[in-house]
C-alpha angles and dihedrals in degrees: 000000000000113000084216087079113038124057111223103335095169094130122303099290098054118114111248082215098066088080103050128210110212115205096266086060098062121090117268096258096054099043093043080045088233117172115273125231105260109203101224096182101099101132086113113201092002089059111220089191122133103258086202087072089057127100123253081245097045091044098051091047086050084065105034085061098056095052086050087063102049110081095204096259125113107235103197123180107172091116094059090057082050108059086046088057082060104062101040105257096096112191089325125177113302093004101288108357117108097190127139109266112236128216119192104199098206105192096178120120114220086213142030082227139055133182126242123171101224101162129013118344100300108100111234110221109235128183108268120232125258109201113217133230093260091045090054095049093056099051096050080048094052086048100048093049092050089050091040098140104032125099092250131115138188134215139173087211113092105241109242106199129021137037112303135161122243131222110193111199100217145055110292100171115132098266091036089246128129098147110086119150096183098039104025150293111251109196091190146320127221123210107254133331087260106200115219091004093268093157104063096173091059129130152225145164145219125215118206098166105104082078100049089046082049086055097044102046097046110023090180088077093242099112085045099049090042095055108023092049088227115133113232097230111200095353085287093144098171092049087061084040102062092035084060092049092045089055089042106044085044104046087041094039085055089045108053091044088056086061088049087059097042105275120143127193092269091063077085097067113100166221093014123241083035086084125211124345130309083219100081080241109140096023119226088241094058088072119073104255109036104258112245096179141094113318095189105120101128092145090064100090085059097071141094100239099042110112134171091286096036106052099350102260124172129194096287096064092060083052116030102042130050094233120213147199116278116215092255081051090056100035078064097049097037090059099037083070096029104013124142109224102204114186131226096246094055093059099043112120087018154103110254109231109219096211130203113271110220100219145133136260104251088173121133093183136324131100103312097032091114120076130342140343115242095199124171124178144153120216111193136182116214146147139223095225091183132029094253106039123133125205118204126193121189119211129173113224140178119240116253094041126108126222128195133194145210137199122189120180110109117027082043114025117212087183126317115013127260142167117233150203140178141193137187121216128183112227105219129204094271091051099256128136126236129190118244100164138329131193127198095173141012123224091271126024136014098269125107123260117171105187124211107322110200111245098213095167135056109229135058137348137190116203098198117204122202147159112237128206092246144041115210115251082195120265146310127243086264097050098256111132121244103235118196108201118229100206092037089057099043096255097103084124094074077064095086129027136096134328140178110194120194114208112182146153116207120206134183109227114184097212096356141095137037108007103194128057120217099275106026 
């Protein structure tokens, strides 16, 4: 095997740093410290790529898989969450099932060794790391304080009866490889975005090796300070180096379980009614339609779900910086464990009431760090029983407030598939609508995510939810979109199935609001 690609493959035991790589040696990117791809895409099953980045073919197929799979037939189960509202449990995790949900943080390498493609396409072999028992301890610390509240718990014993997730502590992608400083450097992947938490045995891992790579490659620290963001203090360079896998298996570890509980990548934006991020990152034109509305989150890259895609973060904020939950992060977990689940049919006919969501302030700092949360949502099942069906939902509001809302029926599936859109109108004193926002698509998948709309009157609202003829493929250089048609293709049945949509408004009330946290 050439020794020019392969660091120290000299059997397993052998140090990477016996053959060493001088400065000339390193790829361009890493000796000019140019910014590495990050893959943002970790959603596992459920897919948080951008689908703009998809082929026409790949695109078309990605649809034409998910009709195979709905059998017609509208499974709702809105009644179901009903009757669980009734008698107290909510959603619930697990429908149904209030247990504590276990994590079992498991730390072992399979192997001394891991790959990591660090020039051209042939993988170099690097030590793996073996987190100590300090180490371990304050990242199951770290966990536990950004989940204080929830009725979650974490242990390094492998449970030996009953359901428990499982964080595995090392790269688990097909080819073992999450270092790859031409294609991406992928920090970890959950299983699936897992609404409502159902599935309480799922998985995820965390990926800590780019640092160890950093410090192999360059035992003198450089390539780790540059890139972790860490100061090396007195030439200790492991002590960097631990410090930086202690902030990134944590922040990740904390990440990819929020996806295992039903968290997506905008659950980073915040704080709600300052719209999407300050950064550019996602672009106004990578909703459909285009948002025309605040682009003030500047808190968002604070926040425990943001990602490349979603707020524009790059390796240094998994690092330098202890992450935390936003409020639309903690609207999702608090009612997996205490939701009411309302259904479509009891609401028919009448005015929505957005309730008070008993949950805890996960806040750090930002604008409602002090003090409580006053969040009121609605969280509703319902179905589009007919192509052209349209739900509407009537809510009172006060001017001055903002409301977000969430679809989920496609990118994350709650029964049979759908596509979905919705669309906020004002009802004014004379009865007519008027159109506040609207969302198609949100900036990664196919699902609906109205952000923030501006309540400028007092009065009544309808939040209307429908399923349209097209999903959008991006824009053209004019600015048209590129609409790709659902019957016409063969996919009309993505045009009726089952939906849960989330309304809320999020408030910061110094001494107000819920006094009690799920599991208090």
């Amino acid at each position: 095997m050439d020794k020019s690609n392969m660091i120290g493959l000299v059997g397993f035991a052998t140090l990477l740093t016996s053959i060493p790589v001088s400065a000339n040696e390193l790829p361009g990117h890493l000796a000019e410290r140019l910014p590495l791809p990050v893959i943002t895409n970790d959603c596992g099953a459920s897919d948080c790529g951008d689908r703009r980045k998809l082929e026409l073919a790949q695109f078309s197929q990605r649809l034409s898989d998910a009709s195979a799979q709905d059998n017609g037939v509208v499974q709702n189960s809105a009644s179901q969450g009903q009757q669980k509202k009734n008698n107290g449990q909510g959603l619930a995790i697990g429908q149904g099932n209030n247990d504590t949900q276990v994590v079992y943080l498991n730390f072992e390498q399979s192997s001394p060794t891991f790959p990591a493609v660090v020039s051209g396409t042939t993988p170099w072999l690097f030590l793996s790391h073996q987190y100590t028992e300090t180490e371990r301890d304050a990242i199951q610390a770290n966990l536990e304080a950004d989940y204080q509240g929830f009725d979650i718990t974490f242990t390094q014993t492998l449970p030996t009866e009953g359901e428990f997730s499982t964080l595995n502590f090392e790269c688990q992608t097909a080819n073992n490889i999450c270092v790859n400083f031409s294609s991406g450097i992928l920090f970890g992947r959950a299983q699936s975005i897992d609404i409502g938490n159902q599935v309480r045995d799922d998985s995820a891992f965390v990926d800590v090796g780019l640092w160890e790579v950093f410090a192999q490659l360059d035992p003198s620290g450089g390539l780790l300070e540059a890139y972790s963001g860490i100061e090396i203090e007195n030439g200790d360079v492991a002590a960097a180096l631990s410090k930086a896998i202690i902030n990134q298996a944590s922040n990740t570890g904390a990440h990819e379980l929020g996806h295992n509980l039903g968290l997506r990548h905008h659950d980073s934006f915040g704080s709600p009614g300052t719209g999407i991020p300050t950064t550019g990152v996602p672009s106004n034109d990578a909703f459909f339609p285009v948002f025309d509305g605040l682009q003030n989150g500047d808190e968002a890259i604070l926040h425990t779900m943001a990602s490349g895609a979603s707020v524009g973060s790059g390796l240094t904020d998994s690092t330098a910086r202890d992450r935390f939950f936003s409020e639309r992060s903690v609207i999702k977990i608090a009612a997996a464990e205490r939701g009411r689940l309302i259904s479509e049919a009891s609401v028919a006919g009448k005015k929505v009431t957005l309730r008070k969501v008993v949950a805890p302030n996960t806040l750090l700092e930002g604008d409602n760090a002090e003090g409580k949360l006053d969040i009121r949502e609605a969280l509703i099942r319902g179905a589009i029983s007919t192509p052209n069906e349209v739900d509407e939902y009537r809510f009172k509001a006060k001017a001055g407030e903002f409301i977000s809302a969430e679809f989920n029926g496609f990118d994350v599936p709650v029964g049979s598939p759908v596509i979905g859109a919705v669309e906020l109108y004002f009802i004014d004193a004379n009865g007519e609508q008027q159109l506040v926002a609207q969302n198609y698509q949100n900036f990664e998948g196919f699902d609906a995510f109205l952000i923030d709309a501006p309540l400028a009157q007092s009065g009544e609202y309808v939040l209307k939810v429908s399923s349209p003829n097209f999903v959008s493929f991006g824009y053209n250089p004019d600015g048209s979109p590129i609409l790709f048609p659902l019957e016409e293709t063969g996919n009309g049945a993505l045009r009726v199935g089952d939906y849960q949509l989330s309304m809320y408004i999020v408030d910061g009330k110094p001494g107000n609001g819920p006094s009690q946290v799920p599991g208090q």
